[in-house]
N, C-alpha and C positions, 0 to 999 in steps of 0.2 A: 531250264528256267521256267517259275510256271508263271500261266497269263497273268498271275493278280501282281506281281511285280514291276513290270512296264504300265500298269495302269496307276498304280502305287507310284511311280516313278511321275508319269506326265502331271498328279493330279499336284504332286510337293514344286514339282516349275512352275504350273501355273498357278499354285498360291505365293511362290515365293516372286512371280511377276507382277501380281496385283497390289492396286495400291489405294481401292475405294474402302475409306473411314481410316486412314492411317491418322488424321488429324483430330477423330474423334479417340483412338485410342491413345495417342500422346498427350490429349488435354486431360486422359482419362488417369494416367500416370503423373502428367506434370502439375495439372490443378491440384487437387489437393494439398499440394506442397507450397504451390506457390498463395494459397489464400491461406493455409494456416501460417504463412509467414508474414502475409497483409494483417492477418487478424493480432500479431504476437509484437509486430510494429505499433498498432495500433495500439493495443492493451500497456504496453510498454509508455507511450506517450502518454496517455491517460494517469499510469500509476506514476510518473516523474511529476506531471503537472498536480495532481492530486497532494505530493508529497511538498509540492514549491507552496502551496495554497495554506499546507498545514506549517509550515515555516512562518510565511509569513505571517498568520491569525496569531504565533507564538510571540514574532517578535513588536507584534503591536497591541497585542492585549499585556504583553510583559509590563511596557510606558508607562500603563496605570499604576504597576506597583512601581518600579522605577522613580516614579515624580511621585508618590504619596500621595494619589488619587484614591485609589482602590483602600489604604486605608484610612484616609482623612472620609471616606461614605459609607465604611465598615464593611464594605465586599467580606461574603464569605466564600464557599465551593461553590455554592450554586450560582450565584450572583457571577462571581468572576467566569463560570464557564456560559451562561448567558452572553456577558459581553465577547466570548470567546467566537459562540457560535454566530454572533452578529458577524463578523469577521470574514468568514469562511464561505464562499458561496456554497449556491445551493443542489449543488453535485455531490457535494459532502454529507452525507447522511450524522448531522450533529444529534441527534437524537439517543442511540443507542450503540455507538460506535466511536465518541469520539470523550476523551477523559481527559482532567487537568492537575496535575503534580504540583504543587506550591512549597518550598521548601526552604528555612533558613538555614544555612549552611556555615560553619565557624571558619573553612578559608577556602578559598578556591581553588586548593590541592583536595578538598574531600569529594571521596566517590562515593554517588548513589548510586547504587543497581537497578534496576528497573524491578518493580516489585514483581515477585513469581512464587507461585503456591509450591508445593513438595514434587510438585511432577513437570518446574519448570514453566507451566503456564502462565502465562500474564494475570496479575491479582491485582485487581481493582479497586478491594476492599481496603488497602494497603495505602492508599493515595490518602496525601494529606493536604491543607490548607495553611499555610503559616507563612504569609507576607513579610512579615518582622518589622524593622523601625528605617528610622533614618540613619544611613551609613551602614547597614547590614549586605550581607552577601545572599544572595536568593538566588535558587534555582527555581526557573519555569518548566515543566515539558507536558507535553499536548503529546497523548495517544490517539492512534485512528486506528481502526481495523480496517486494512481493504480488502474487498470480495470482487476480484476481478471476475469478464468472462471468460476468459482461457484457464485462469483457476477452478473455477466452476466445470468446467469441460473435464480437465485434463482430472479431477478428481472421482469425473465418473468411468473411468477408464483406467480408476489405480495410481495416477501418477499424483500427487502430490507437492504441490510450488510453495505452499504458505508454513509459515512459522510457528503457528497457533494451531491448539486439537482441530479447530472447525476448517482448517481451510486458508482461515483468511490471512495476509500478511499485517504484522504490527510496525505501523510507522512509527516514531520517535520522534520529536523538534524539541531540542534542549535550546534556553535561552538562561546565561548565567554571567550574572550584573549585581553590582553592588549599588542599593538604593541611595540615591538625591541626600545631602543632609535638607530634608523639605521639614517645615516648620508652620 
């Protein structure tokens, strides 16, 4: 047996006896998991509460056309998405992230797609304005883009969570009501 083997021998006991930073090596395995799972909680309540805010902006800015407000003061797209973005608090980037669908509809069995270009992407250009009358059937929906920050992470690193080229998720809030006979 030659001498480096008993030396070899004493020095694997006495590391496997010791037990100075075993707490800094277990945070060193277990933190990262357990904050990106604080951080994916968090992100998660954010993108639910974000998506309740875009509901409800849908179904109170809807009222106006519902009661014949919005057309008895000749609201157009921009107009009705002004009073959209009064609605919405200010975590909501209404500026360049958030769009308003207006649509008369012939029965409440018709389906609108959500408008998309040839590659699937969400198309903007596509939205229209048309409240209609009294006793008409209208669809509302309010678009939002979210840019989470674990989207944002997890994009730099290849992965991928959003439904859009850029990233971001498209939220939805359909609101579909047949107008007041308002006079």
């Amino acid at each position: 047996m030659s001498p480096a083997v008993p030396l070899l021998h004493r020095l694997l006991r006495r590391f496997s006896r010791a037990d100075d930073g075993v707490t800094a090596v277990e945070f060193a395995i277990v933190g990262p998991v357990f904050f990106a799972l604080l951080i994916g909680i968090f992100e998660t309540a954010f993108f639910m509460m974000a998506n309740q805010m875009i509901e409800t902006a849908t179904i109170d800015s809807s009222r106006l056309i519902l009661t014949g407000q919005a057309q008895d003061e000749g609201f157009d797209a921009a107009r009705f998405k002004g009073e959209v973005c009064a609605r919405v608090p200010s975590m909501i980037d209404c500026s360049g992230k958030v769009w308003t669908d207006v649509r008369t509809l012939s029965t409440f069995d018709e389906s609108v797609a959500i408008p998309t270009d040839d590659d699937g992407n969400f198309d903007s250009t596509q939205l229209i304005y048309s409240a209609g009358g009294p006793d008409d059937i209208v669809m509302v929906r309010l678009y939002y883009k979210w840019t989470g920050v674990i989207a944002e992470a997890a994009r730099n690193v290849g992965l991928d969570f959003g439904n859009q080229p850029d990233g971001s998720t498209l939220m939805v809030a359909t609101m579909v009501f047949r107008n007041e006979p308002y006079q």
